[in-house]
C-alpha positions in Angstrom: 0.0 0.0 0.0 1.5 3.8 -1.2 2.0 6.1 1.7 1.1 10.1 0.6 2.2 13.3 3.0 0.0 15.7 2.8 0.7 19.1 4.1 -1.9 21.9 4.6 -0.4 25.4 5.6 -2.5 28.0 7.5 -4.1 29.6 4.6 -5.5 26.7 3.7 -6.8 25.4 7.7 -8.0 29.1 8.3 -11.5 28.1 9.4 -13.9 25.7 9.9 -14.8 25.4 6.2 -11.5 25.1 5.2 -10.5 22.6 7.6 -13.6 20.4 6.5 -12.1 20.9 2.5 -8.7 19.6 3.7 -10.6 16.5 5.4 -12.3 15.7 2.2 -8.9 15.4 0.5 -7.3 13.5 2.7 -10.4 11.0 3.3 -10.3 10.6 -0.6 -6.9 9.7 -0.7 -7.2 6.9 1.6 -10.1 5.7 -0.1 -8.3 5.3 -3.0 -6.1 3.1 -1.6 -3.3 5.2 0.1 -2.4 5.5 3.7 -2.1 9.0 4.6 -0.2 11.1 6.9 -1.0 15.0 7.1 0.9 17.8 8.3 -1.2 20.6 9.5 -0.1 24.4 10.2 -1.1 26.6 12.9 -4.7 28.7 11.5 -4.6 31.7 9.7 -3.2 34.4 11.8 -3.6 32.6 14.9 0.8 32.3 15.2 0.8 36.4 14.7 -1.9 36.5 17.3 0.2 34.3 19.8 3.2 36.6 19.3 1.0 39.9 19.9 0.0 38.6 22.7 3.3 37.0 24.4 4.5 41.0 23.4 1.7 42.5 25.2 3.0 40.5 28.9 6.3 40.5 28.3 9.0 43.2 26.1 11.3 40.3 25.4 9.9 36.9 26.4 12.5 33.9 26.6 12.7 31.8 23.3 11.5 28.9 25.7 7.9 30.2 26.8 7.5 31.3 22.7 8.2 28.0 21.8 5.6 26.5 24.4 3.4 29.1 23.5 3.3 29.3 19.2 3.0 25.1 19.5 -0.1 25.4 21.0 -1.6 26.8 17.4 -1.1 23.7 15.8 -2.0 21.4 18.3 -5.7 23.6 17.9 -5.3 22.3 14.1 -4.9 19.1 14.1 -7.5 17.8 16.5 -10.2 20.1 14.8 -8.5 18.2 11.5 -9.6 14.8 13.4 -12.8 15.9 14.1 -13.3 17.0 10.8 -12.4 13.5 9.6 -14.1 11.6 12.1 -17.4 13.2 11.3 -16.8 11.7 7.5 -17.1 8.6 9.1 -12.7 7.5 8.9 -10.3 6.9 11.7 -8.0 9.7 12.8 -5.6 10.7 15.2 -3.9 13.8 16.2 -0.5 13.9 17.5 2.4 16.7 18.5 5.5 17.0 17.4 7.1 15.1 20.5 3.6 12.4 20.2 5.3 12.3 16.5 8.5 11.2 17.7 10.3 14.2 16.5 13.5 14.8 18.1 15.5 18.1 17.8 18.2 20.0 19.5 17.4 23.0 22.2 18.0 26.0 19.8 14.3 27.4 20.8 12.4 29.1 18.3 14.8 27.6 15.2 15.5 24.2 15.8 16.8 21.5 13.5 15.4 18.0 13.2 18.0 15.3 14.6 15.7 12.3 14.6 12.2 11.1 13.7 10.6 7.6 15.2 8.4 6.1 13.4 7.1 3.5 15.5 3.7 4.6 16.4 2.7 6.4 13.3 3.3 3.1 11.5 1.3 1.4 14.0 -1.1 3.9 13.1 -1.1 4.2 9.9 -1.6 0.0 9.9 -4.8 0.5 12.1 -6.4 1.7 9.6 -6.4 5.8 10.8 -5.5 8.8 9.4 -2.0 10.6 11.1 -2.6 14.1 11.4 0.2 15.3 12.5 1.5 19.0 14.0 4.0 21.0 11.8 6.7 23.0 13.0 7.3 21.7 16.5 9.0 18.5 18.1 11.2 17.8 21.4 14.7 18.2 22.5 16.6 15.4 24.8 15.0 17.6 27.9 11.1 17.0 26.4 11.2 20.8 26.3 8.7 21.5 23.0 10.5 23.0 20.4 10.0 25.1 17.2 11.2 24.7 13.8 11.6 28.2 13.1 9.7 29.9 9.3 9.1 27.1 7.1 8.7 24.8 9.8 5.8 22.8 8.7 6.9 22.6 5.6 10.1 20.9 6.7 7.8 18.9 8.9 6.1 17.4 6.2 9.0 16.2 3.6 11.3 15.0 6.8 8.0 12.7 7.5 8.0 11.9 3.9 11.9 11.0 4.1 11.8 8.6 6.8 8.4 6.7 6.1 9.4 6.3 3.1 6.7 7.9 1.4 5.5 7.7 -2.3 4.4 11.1 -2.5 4.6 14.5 -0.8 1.6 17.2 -1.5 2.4 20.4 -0.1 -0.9 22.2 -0.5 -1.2 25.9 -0.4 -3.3 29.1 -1.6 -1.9 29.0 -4.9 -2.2 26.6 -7.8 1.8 25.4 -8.0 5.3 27.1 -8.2 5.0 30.2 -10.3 8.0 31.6 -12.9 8.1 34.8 -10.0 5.3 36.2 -7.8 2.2 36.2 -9.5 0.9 38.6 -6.8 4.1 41.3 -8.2 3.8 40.1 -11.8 0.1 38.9 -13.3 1.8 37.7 -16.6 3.6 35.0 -14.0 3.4 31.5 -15.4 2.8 28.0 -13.3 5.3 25.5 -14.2 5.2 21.9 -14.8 8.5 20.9 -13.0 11.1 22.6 -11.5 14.4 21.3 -10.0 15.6 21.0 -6.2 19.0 23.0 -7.2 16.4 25.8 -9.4 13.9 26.1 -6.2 16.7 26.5 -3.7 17.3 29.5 -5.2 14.2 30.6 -5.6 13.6 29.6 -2.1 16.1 31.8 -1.1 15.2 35.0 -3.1 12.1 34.8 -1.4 9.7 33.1 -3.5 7.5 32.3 -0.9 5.8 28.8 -2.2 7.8 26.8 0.1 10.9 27.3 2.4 14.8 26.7 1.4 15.0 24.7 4.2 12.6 21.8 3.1 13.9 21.9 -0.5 17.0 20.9 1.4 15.5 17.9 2.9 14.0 16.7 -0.2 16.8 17.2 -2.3 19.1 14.9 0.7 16.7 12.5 1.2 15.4 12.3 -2.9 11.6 13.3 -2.0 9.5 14.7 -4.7 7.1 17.4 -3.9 3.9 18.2 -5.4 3.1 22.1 -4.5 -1.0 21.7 -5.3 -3.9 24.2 -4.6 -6.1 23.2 -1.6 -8.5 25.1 -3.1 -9.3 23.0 -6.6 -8.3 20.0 -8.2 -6.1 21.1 -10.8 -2.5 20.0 -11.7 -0.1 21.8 -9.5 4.2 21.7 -10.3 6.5 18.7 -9.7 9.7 19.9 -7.7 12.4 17.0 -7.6 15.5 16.2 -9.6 15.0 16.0 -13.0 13.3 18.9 -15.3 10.8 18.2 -18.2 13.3 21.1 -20.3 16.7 21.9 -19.1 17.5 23.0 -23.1 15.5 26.5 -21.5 18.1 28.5 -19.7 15.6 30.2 -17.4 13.0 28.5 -15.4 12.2 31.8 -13.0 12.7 35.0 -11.7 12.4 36.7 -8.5 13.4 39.3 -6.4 14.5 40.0 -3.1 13.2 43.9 -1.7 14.3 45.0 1.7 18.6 44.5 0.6 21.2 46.9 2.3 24.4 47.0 0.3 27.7 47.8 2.5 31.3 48.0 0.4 34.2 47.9 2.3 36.5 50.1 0.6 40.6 49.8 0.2 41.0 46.8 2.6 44.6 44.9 2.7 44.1 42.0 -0.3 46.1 39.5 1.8 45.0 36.2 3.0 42.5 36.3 6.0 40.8 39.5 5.7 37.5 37.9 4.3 37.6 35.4 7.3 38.1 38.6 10.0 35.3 40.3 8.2 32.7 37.8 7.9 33.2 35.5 11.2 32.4 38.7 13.2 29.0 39.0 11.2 28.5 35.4 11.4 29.1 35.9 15.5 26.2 38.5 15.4 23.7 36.2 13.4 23.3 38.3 10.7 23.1 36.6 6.9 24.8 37.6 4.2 23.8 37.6 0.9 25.7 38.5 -2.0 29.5 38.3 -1.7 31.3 40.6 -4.5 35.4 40.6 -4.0 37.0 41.3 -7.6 40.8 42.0 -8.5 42.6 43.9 -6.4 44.7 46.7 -7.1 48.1 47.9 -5.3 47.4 45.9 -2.9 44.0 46.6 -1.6 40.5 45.5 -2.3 37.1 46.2 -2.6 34.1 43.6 -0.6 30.9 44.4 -1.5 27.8 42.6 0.2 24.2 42.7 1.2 22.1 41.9 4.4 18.5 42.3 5.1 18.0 46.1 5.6 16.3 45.3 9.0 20.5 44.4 9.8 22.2 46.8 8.2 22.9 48.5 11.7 24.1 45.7 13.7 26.5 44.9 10.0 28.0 48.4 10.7 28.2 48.2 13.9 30.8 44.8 12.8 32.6 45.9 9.9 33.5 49.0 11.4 35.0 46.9 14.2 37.0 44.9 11.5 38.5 48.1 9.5 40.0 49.2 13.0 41.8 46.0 13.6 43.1 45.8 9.7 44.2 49.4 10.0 42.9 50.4 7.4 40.1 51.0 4.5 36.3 52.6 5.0 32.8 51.6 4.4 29.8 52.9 2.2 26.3 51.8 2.4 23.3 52.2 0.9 19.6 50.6 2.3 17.6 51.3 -0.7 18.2 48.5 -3.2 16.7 45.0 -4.7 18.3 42.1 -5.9 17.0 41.0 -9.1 17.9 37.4 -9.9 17.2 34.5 -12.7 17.8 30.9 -12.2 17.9 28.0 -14.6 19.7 24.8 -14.5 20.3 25.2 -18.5 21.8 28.4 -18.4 25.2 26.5 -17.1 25.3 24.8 -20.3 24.4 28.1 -22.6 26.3 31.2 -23.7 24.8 34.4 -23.8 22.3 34.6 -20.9 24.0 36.9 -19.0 24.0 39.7 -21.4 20.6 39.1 -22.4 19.6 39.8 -18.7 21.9 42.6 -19.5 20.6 43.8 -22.3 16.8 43.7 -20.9 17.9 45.8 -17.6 19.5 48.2 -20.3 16.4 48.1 -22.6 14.4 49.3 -19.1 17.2 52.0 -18.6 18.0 50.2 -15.3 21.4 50.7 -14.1 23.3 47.7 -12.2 24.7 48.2 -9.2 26.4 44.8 -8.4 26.5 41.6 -10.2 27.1 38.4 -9.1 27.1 35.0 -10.9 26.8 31.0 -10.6 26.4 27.6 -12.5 22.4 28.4 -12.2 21.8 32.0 -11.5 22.6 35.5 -11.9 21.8 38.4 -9.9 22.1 42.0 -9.9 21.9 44.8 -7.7 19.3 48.1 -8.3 17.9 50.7 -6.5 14.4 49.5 -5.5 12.5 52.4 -7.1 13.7 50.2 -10.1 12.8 46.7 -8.5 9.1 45.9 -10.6 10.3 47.2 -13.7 13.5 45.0 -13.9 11.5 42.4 -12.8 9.4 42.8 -16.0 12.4 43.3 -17.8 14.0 40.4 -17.4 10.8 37.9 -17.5 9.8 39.2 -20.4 13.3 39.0 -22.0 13.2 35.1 -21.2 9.8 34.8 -22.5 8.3 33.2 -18.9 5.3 33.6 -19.9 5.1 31.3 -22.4 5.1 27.0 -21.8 8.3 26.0 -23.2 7.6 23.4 -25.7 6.6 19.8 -25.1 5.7 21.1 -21.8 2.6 18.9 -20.2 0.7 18.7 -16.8 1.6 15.7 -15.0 -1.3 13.2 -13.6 -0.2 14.0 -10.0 -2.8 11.7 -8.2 -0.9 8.5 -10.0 2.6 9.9 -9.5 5.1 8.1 -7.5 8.7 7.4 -6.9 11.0 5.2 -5.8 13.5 6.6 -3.7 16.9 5.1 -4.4 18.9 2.8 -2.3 21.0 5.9 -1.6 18.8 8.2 -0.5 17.5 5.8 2.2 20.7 4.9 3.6 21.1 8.5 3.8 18.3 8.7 6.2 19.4 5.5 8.2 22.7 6.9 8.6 22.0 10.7 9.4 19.2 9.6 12.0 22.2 9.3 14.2 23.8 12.7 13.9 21.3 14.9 12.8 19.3 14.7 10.0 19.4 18.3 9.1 23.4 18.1 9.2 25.3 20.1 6.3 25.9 17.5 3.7 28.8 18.8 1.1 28.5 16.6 -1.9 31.4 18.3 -4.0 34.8 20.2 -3.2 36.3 20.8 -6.4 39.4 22.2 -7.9 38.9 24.0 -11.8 42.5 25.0 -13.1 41.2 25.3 -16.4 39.8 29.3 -16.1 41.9 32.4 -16.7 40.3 35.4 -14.9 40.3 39.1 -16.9 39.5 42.0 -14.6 38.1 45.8 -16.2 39.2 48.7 -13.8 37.4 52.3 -13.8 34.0 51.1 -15.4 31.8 54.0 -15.5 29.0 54.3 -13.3 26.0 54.0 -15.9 23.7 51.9 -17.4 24.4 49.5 -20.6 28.7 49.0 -19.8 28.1 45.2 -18.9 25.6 44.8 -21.6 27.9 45.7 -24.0 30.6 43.9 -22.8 29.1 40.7 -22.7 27.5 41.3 -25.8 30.8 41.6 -27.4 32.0 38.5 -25.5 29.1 36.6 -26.8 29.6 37.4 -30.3 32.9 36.0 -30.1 31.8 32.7 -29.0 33.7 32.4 -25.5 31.9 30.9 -22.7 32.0 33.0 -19.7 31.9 31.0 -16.2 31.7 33.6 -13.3 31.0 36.9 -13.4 31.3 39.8 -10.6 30.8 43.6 -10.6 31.6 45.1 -7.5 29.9 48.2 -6.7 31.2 51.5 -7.9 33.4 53.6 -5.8 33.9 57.9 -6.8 31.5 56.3 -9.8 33.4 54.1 -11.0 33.4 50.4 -10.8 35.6 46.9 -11.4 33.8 44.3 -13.7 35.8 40.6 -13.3 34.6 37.4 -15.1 36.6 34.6 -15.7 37.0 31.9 -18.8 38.6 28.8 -20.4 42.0 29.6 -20.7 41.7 28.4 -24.4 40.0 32.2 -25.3 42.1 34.4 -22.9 43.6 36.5 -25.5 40.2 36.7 -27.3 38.9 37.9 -23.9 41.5 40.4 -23.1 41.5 41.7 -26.8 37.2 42.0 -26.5 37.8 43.5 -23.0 40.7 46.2 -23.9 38.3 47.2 -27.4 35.2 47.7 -24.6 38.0 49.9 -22.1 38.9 52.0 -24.7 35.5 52.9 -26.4 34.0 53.5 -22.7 37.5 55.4 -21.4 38.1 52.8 -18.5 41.6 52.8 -16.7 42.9 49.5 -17.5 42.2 45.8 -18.3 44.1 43.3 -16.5 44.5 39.2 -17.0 45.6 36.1 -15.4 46.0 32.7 -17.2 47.3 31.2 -14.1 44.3 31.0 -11.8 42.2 28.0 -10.5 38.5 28.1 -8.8 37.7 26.2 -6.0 34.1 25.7 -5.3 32.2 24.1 -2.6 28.5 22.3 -2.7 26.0 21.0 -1.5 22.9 20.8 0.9 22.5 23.5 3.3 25.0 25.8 2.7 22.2 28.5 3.1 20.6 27.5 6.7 24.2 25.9 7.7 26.2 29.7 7.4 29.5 28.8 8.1 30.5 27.4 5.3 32.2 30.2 3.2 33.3 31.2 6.5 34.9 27.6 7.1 36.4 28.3 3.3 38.1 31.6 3.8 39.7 30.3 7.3 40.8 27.2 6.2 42.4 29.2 3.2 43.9 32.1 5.4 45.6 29.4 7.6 47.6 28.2 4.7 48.1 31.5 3.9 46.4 31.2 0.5 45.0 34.6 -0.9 41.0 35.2 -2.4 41.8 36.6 -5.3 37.7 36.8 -6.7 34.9 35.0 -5.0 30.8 34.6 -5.5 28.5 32.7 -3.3 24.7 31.2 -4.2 22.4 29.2 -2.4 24.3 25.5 -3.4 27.4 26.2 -4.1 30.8 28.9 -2.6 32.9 29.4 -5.6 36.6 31.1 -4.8 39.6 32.1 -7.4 43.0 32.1 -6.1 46.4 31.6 -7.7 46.7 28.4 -9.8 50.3 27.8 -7.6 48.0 27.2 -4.9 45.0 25.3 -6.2 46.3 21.7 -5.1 47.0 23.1 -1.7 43.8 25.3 -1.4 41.7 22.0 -2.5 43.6 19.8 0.1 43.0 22.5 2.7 38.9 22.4 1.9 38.9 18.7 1.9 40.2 18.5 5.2 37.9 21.5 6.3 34.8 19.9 5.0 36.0 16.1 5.8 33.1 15.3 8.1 30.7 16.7 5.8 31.4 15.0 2.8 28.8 12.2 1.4 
């Protein structure tokens, strides 16, 4: 008999009528044949009306009494969900996080899963009920209830999924599937058919808010499709697991992340160490980082651009200005009124030209880019975000979408299953015994094939990276990363490395562009190799460029160009030093490789 997860989020339990609708679609699945385990979410607003409360008794209450206090909006949920069910005439029963068997460690308010027992939901599920089960909360070793932190049911729901064993994971919700951006920002937004872990990771992460990154990292460990479906129809909703129905289409989405605050730290000493020093002290203050821009230095010193949610800017000040004291030297500009604009595909890694047609589009808007940052699956730039809704546009419209690709069909999601491999499931045997949300690095590899070209004294208008890459495309050379650090006295440094097969091609392309736009100077280096780093939960586990730049400053191994995304921390340094930089992240990341 197929076992099917279902997960309802609050939106879709917000009253009675509601809950009744979920009931009906759970009681259908087990009539045709499935055993069913759902994961229900809190009511509505009832979470925001636990935390204005707990505020209203207490200015700061402990992260304990919160987590005691937000569980309790679930547990309302899921008996009213076995009511529900029970007055259909089927077997149901409601159970907690810790009832569950869901074991976590103490970090209240944000915990991670470390184990899930399955005993007594099987026993359950064999009876003959229905397992409705709490989102978003379990136990720690002390029976203290815990909270998953944002997301948290969803994460619930697939880790249940990953350790039953389950053929299928339906993650209903208010809309009708995972769109090509916000369809709320953008009406012309398109539902897709199928969508990769590695493509909604980072649309996860830019904030499209369908599902949390944090259970697209389970399901991509533990090889769990999910079905994102409306609870409010029947029709098809979007297929998010490992393959894609057209990876020849460069771009699957777009999306865009608002409230950014950019801070550049200006004429820092480019020696080995400074990017550790400056970002462990952030790290120590719990602030995340976004984008990481460090280009080619010059005479010795460098430019680090970044962003952090505006709502941190202060507390990122408060650090960096800290650092520049103890490296005796360099300053700091910021700026809290910008967007990141971002496109992801998993074909654009095999495809020339997409940057500079994102390029072109912002140009075509009269959109000026601020930063720009790069990886195997996604580009992103930097605006101000009076600009933010029309680059959106821009740049959805310039990758048509809006329209199906071709070929592209709904899939029968009631009859879809999947057999998990035999890997994935000893992958949940095994991590049941150290933590089944611990970081999981899958690749550490060293690339000595690049050559890195670097354009000092860009202007500070729109179109110069458009018609560079433009150029670059025409020529036929594939370009691999690409950053734009933000301008300083208006002017900025563009840096993008390729195969060192089209150096001189690049370099001659490059000094043509210099001269017509009256840049300073173009500089190259053939010998150069790229480190990068990936795997699952690089985003929610934050240390890991951190663990990268120390491991690299101990060897005393200098960051020549680096870029981060949500699977993967890419570095340059000198090619001299590759074999000895890749040894040092092997080492590093020992434990963590699978």
């Amino acid at each position: 008999m197929s076992l099917i997860v279902q997960k309802f989020g609050g939106t879709s339990v917000a009253d009675s009528e509601k809950i009744k609708a979920a009931a009906r679609k759970a009681v259908r699945a087990h009539q045709n044949g499935h055993q069913v385990v759902m994961v229900v979410s809190a009511m509505g607003k009832n979470t925001d009306l636990l935390v204005s409360l707990a505020q209203e008794v207490c200015e700061r209450p402990q992260a304990r009494e919160m987590d005691m206090l937000l569980s309790t909006g679930e547990q309302v949920s899921v008996a009213l969900m076995a009511m529900a069910i029970h007055s259909l005439g089927y077997k149901a029963v409601s159970l907690t996080g810790g009832q569950i068997g869901i074991k976590t460690d103490s970090t209240h308010t944000k915990a991670r899963i470390e184990s899930i027992t399955t005993d007594r939901m099987q026993r359950l599920l064999s009876e003959g009920n229905i397992v409705i089960a709490a989102g978003f909360q379990g136990i720690d070793n002390d029976l203290n209830i815990t909270t998953l932190g944002r997301g948290g049911s969803d994460t619930t729901a697939v880790a249940l999924a990953a350790v039953l064993q389950a053929d299928a994971c339906e993650i209903y919700t208010d809309v009708d599937g995972v769109f090509t951006t916000d369809p709320r920002v953008l009406p012309e937004a398109r539902k897709t058919k199928q969508v990769s872990y590695d493509e909604m990771l980072e649309l996860a992460s830019l904030g499209a808010g369908v599902m949390h990154s944090r259970s697209i990292e389970f399901a991509k460990k533990f090889d769990v499709p999910i079905h994102v479906r409306s609870s409010l129809s029947d029709t098809p909703g979007s297929l998010i697991w490992d393959k894609t129905q057209d990876s020849s289409r460069a771009v699957s989405g777009a999306a865009v992340t608002k409230d950014e605050a950019r801070i550049t730290v200006i004429n820092v000493p480019d020696r080995p160490g400074v990017s550790h020093d400056l970002f462990s002290d952030i790290a120590d203050r719990h602030v995340t980082v976004d984008m990481i821009v460090q280009n080619a230095g010059s005479k010795g010193n460098a430019n680090i651009s970044f962003t952090v949610p505006k709502d941190e800017l202060e507390t990122t000040l408060d650090s960096v200005n800290k650092s520049i004291a103890e490296f005796g030297s360099g300053a700091v500009d910021f700026c809290d009124n910008v967007s990141k604009i971002s496109v992801v595909g998993a074909g654009m890694a095999e495809q020339t030209g997409v940057a500079n047609s994102m390029f072109d589009s912002l140009v075509a808007a009269g959109i000026n880019m601020e930063m720009i940052t790069t990886s195997e699956i996604k580009i992103s730039a930097l605006v101000s975000r009076d600009d933010m809704l029309s680059a959106l546009r821009a740049v959805h419209s310039r990758f048509e979408l809006h329209v199906d690709p071709p070929g592209a069909v709904d899939l029968d999601l009631d009859h879809f299953t999947h057999k998990r491999s035999a890997d994935a499931v000893e992958v949940v045997s095994r991590l049941q015994g150290v933590g089944m949300e611990t970081l999981f690095i899958d690749d550490i590899n060293l690339d000595e094939t690049q050559s890195s070209v670097a354009i000092f004294g860009v202007p500070n208008q729109p179109g110069i990276a458009a018609k560079l890459f433009d150029r670059i495309a025409s020529e036929g050379i594939f370009v691999d990363m690409i950053v734009q650090s933000y301008p300083i006295e208006n002017e900025a440094v563009i840096g993008f490395t390729v195969p060192v097969t089209s150096i001189e091609k690049a370099v001659s392309v490059a000094e043509q562009v210099a001269k017509d736009l009256g840049c300073e100077k173009v500089t190259s280096r053939k010998e150069i190799a790229k480190l990068s780093v990936s795997g699952i939960g690089l985003r929610s586990h934050t240390g890991v460029a951190i663990g990268m730049f120390k491991a690299l400053a101990e060897a005393g191994i200098n960051i020549q160009i680096m870029n981060t995304s949500e699977v993967r921390v890419n570095v340059i340094v000198d090619r001299l030093d590759g074999k000895n930089a890749l040894k040092c992240l092997r080492d590093t990341f020992d434990s963590s490789i699978h």
